[in-house]
C-alpha positions in Angstrom: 111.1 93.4 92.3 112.0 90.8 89.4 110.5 88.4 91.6 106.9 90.4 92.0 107.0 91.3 88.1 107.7 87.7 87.6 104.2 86.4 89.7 102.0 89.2 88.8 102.7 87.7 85.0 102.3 84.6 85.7 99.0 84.2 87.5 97.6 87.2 85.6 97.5 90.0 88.0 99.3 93.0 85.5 100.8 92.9 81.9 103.0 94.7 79.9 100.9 96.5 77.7 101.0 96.2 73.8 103.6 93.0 74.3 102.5 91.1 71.6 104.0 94.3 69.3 107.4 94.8 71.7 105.3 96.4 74.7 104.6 100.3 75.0 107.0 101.4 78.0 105.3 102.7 81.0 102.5 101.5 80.1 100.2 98.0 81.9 97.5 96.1 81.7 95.4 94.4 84.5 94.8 90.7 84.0 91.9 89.1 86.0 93.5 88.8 89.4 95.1 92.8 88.8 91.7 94.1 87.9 90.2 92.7 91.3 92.8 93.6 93.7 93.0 97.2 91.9 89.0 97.7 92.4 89.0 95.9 96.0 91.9 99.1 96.9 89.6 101.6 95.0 86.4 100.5 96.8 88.6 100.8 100.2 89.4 104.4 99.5 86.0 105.3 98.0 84.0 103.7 101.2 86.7 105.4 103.6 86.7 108.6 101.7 83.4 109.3 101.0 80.1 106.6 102.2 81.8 106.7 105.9 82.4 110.0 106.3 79.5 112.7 106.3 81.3 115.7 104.7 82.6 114.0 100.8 80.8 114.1 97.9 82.5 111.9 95.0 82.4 112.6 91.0 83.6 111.6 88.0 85.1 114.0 85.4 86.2 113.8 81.5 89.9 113.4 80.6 89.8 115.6 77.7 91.0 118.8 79.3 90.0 122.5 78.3 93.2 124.2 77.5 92.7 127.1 79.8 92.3 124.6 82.7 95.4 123.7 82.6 96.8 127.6 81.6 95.5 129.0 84.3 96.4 126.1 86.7 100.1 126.5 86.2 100.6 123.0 84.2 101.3 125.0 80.9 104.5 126.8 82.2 105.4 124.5 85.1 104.2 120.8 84.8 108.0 120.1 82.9 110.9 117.9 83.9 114.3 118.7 83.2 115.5 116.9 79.9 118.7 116.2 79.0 120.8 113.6 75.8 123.5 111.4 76.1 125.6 112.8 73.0 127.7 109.4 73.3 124.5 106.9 73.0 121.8 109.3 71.6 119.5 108.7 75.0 117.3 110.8 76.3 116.7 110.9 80.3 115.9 113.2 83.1 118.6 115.3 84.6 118.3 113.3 87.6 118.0 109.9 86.9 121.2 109.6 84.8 121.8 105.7 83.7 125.4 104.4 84.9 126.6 104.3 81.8 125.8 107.7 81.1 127.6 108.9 83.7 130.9 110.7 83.1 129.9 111.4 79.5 129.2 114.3 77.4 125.7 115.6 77.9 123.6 118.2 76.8 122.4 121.5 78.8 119.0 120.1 80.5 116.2 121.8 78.8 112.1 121.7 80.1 110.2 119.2 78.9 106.5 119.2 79.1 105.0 116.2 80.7 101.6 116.2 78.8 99.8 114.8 76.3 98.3 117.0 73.7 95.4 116.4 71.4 93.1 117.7 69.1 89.2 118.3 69.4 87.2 117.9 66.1 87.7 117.5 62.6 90.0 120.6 62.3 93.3 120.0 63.2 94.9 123.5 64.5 96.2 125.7 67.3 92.2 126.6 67.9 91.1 122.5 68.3 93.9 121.4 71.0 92.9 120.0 74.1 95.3 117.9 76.8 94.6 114.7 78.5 94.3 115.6 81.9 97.9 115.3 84.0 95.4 114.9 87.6 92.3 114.6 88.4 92.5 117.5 90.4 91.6 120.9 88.2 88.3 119.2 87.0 87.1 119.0 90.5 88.2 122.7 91.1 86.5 123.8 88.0 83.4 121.8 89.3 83.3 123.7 92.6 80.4 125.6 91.6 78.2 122.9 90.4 78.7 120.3 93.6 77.9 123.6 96.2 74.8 124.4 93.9 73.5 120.4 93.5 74.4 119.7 97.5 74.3 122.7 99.1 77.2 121.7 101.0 78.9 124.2 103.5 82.6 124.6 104.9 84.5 122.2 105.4 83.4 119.4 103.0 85.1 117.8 100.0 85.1 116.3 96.6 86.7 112.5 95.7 87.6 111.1 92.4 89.4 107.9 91.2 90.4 108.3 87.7 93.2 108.0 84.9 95.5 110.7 84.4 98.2 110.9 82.3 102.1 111.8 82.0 104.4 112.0 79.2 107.5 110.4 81.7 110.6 110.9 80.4 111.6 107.7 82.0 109.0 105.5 82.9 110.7 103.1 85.5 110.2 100.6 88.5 107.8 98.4 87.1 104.1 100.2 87.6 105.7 102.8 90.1 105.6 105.3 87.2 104.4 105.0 84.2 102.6 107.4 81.8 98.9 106.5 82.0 98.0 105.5 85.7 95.2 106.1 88.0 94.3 108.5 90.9 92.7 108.5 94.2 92.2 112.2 95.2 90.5 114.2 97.3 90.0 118.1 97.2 89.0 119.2 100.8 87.6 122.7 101.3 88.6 124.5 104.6 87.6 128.0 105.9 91.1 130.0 105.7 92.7 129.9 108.9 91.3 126.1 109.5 93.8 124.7 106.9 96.8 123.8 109.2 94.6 121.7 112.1 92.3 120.3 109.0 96.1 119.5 107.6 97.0 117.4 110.6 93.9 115.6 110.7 94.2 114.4 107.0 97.9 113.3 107.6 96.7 110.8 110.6 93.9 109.7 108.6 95.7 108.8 105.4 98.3 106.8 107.1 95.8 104.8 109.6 94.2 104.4 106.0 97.1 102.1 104.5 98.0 101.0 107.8 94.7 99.1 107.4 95.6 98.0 103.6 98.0 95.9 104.9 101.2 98.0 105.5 103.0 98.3 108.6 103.4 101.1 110.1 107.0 101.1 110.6 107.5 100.9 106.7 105.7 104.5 106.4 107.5 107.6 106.8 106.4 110.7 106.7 108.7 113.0 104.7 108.1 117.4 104.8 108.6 118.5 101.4 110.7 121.9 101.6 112.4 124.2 99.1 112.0 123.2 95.5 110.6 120.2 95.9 107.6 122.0 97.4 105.2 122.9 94.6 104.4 126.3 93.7 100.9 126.4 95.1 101.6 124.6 97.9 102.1 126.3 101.5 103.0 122.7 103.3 103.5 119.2 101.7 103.7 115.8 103.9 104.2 112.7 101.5 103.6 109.6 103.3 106.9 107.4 102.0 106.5 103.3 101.8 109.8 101.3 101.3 108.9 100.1 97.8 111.3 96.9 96.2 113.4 99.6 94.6 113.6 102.2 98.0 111.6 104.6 99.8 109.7 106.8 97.6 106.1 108.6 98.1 102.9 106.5 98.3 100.5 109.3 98.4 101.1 113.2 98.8 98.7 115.6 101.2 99.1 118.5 100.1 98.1 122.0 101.9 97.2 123.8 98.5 96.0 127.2 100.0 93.2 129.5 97.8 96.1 129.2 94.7 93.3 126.6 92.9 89.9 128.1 93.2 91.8 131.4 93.3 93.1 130.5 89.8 89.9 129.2 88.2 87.6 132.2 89.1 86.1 135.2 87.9 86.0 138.6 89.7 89.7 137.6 91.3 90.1 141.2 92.5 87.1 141.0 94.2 87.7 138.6 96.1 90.7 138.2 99.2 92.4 135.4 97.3 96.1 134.6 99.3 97.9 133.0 96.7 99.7 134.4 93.7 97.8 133.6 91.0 97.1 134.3 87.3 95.1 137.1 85.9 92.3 135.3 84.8 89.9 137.1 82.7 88.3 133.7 80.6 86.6 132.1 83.6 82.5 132.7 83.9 81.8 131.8 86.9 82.9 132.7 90.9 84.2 129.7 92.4 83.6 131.2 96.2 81.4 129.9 99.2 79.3 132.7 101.4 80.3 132.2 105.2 78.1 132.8 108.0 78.5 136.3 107.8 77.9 136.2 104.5 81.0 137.4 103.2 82.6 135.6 99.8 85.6 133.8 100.9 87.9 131.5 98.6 88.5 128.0 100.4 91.6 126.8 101.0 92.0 123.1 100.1 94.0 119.9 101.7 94.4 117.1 99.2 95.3 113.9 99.8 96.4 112.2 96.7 97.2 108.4 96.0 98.1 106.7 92.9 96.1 103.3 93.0 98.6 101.6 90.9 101.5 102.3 93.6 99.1 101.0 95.6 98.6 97.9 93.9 102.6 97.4 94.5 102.9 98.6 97.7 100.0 95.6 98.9 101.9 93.2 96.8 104.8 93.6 97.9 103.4 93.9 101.3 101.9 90.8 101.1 104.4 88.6 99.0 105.8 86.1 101.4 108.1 82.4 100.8 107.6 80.4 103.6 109.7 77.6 104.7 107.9 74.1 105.3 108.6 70.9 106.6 111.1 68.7 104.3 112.8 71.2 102.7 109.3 72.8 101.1 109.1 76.5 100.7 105.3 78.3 99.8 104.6 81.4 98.4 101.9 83.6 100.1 100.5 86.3 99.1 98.8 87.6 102.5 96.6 89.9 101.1 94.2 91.5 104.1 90.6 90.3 103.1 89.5 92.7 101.7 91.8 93.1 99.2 91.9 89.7 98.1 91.2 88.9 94.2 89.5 86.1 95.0 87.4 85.5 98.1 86.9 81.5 98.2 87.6 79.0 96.0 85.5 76.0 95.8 87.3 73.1 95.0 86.2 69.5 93.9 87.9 66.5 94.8 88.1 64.3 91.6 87.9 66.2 88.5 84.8 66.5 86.0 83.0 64.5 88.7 79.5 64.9 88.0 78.0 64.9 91.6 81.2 66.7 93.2 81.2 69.5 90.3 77.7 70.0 90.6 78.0 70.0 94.7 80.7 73.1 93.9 78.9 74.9 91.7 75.9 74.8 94.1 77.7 76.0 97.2 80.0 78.4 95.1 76.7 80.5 93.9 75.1 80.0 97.3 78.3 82.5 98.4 78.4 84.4 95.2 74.6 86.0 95.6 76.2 88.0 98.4 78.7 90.2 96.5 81.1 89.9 99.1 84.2 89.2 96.3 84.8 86.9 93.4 84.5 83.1 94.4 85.7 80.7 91.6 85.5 76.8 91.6 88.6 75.2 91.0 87.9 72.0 88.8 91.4 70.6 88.5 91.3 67.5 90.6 94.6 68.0 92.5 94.1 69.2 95.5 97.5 70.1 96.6 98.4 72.1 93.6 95.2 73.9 94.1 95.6 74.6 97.6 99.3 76.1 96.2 98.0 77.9 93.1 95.9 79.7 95.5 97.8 80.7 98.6 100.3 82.3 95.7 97.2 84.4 94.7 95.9 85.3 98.0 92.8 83.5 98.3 92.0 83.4 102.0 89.4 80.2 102.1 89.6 76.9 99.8 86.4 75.1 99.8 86.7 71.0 99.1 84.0 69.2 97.9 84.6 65.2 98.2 82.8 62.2 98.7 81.8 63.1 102.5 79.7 65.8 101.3 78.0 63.9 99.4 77.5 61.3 102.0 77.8 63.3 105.1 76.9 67.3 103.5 80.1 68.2 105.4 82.9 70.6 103.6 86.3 71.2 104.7 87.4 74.8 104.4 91.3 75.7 104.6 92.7 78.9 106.0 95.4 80.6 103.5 97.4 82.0 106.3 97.5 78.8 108.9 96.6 76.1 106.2 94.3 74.7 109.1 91.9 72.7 107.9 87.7 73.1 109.5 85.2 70.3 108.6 81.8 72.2 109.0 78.2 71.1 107.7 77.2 72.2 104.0 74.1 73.8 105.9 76.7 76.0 107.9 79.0 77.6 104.8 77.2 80.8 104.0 76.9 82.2 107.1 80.9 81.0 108.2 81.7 82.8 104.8 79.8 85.9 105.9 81.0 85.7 109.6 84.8 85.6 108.3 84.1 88.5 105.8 82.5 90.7 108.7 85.7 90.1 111.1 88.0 92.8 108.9 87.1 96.6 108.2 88.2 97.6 105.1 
């Protein structure tokens, strides 16, 4: 792990946050490289999630939270972790992640302690003005139900996907970006017919794990974990969490979550009126009936299967993943970071021979737009004029193609492109780069 925190600083991938001031704990930014292996993940997940599959809608919903969202949800009265103080050092930690030098000391009875953030709406600040920052992005997609069926007139089964930040007042925030308190969220709220929610269960399972399998993570580091007993949420009537061996141990990656009718149960009007399974709250706020007609007609409450990912374990999961020291001739080790493709930060890099060369700079520029115009992924020219050092700036980033521009290509228009993960080196005509860029970019699904 010290090794990962150490490169993603260094070439600019993720930052403590707030550093310059002592840092904010559990708390990152994203530096240049972060920001476009984070969106390459996201735009994975959103074209798997919702442009290839016929039956997704997506949306994007506020982070200021009603308060009776999150009442009626259960996060009020149950979204707490146990709290406990170290009466010899004055620290505060979760009953379960006890520091070793805490242990064996005098501590105090755990007490509940809610894990969100509370704020006020408005000029007035009182009990009447408070509003939460939202703790998932799950309840704004329930409490949306209405509006997506209305706007698509979608039918069971289909569902709803949102990426988004969330927020969580961790106790302690720990394991680099595993958790923190403000991440972000890739989650899906499937709707099922009841009594379709245990296949529709499965399915989701194998297609989540396939999913990172194709991120870059071998199958054999993926376990699949049954949550049981407390561990298994109140709503929830079965829980599989998809486990990756992380730097620090096996912990979840992403959570699918059979959620029964407890959610749009919880958020609608006319409860008794409806069969609703789940035990939920007497709800007598709500305006509107968050229920689907079947084909006969009859007003049923969906059951839902969630997937849900957090992008930034993600992020680490593909780093780490990808973070590799090679051993070289003469003693010479390389770091790699064999990012699939997709992922990459950077796509190519164009790189002139000689530095501030007029003709060869120009030459990169040219053949670095020529690639640009097609979206594909960030290509950059590299104008430092060692071309070994580039070559090893950018295998530690993941760039999969290094372009060189030198004095054949202006005599001969021939380039020389070098493959991150071989290092073998293609000479190919100038005339011939766009479409070997496109051909190696249509070779990998993401």
């Amino acid at each position: 792990m010290d090794e990962l925190v150490a490169l993603c600083k260094r070439r600019g991938f993720i930052f403590q946050s707030n550093e310059i001031y002592g840092g904010l704990q559990g708390v990152y930014d994203y530096g240049p490289l972060g920001v476009e292996l984070k969106n390459n993940l996201k735009n994975s997940w959103w074209k798997s999630i919702v442009y290839n599959r016929d039956d997704v809608e997506g949306i994007d919903t506020s982070i200021l939270t009603h308060p009776d969202v999150l009442k009626y949800s259960g996060h009020e009265d149950t979204f707490t972790d146990p709290l406990v103080d170290c009466k010899s050092c004055g620290l505060r930690f979760r009953e379960d992640q006890i520091p070793e030098q805490c242990i064996g000391e005098e501590l105090t009875e755990p007490r509940e302690f809610n894990l969100m953030f509370k704020t006020n709406v408005g000029p007035v600040v009182d009990d009447s003005s408070h509003a939460y920052l939202r703790p998932e992005t799950a309840q704004q997609i329930y409490i949306n139900f209405k509006n997506i069926v209305d706007s698509t007139s979608r039918s069971l089964p289909f569902g709803i996907a949102q990426i988004g930040k969330s927020f969580r007042n961790e106790i302690t925030p720990r394991n680099f970006i595993f958790r923190v308190r403000e991440f972000e969220q890739m989650e899906l709220e499937f709707f099922v017919s009841p009594g379709e929610d245990e296949a529709w269960h499965k399915k989701w399972i194998e297609n989540r794990v396939k999913w990172w399998v194709t991120q870059g993570i071998p199958n054999e580091k993926l376990k699949l974990l049954e949550v049981t007993g407390k561990d298994l949420a109140h709503y929830s009537k079965s829980t599989v969490d998809i486990m990756y061996s992380f730097p620090h141990g096996m912990e979840e990656l992403e959570g699918i979550a059979n959620r029964t009718d407890f959610d749009l149960g919880s958020h609608t009007k006319n409860q008794k009126d409806l069969k609703i399974n789940a035990k939920v709250m007497d709800n007598k706020d709500s305006n509107t009936r968050l229920a689907i007609q079947n084909q006969d007609k009859e007003w049923i409450v969906p059951y839902v299967i969630e997937p849900s990912a957090g992008v930034d374990r993600g992020v680490l999961a593909v780093i780490n993943e990808a973070f590799t020291i090679e051993n070289l001739e003469e003693n010479k080790k390389r770091t790699v970071l064999r990012f699939k493709k997709h992922l990459s930060p950077i796509k190519a890099a164009v790189i002139p021979l000689k530095r501030n060369n007029d003709d060869l700079v120009s030459l990169a520029h040219s053949v670095k737009s020529s690639l640009q115009k097609y979206q594909i992924g960030r290509v950059v020219v590299e104008n430092t004029g060692n071309i070994g050092k580039s070559y090893r700036k950018h295998d530690e980033i993941g760039t999969p193609l290094c372009i060189t521009i030198d004095f054949d290509s202006l005599d001969s228009n021939t380039i020389t492109i070098r493959d991150r993960d071989s290092m073998r080196q293609t000479t190919i005509s100038i005339d011939n780069v766009q479409q070997y860029f496109l051909d190696y970019y249509s070779n990998e699904s993401a």
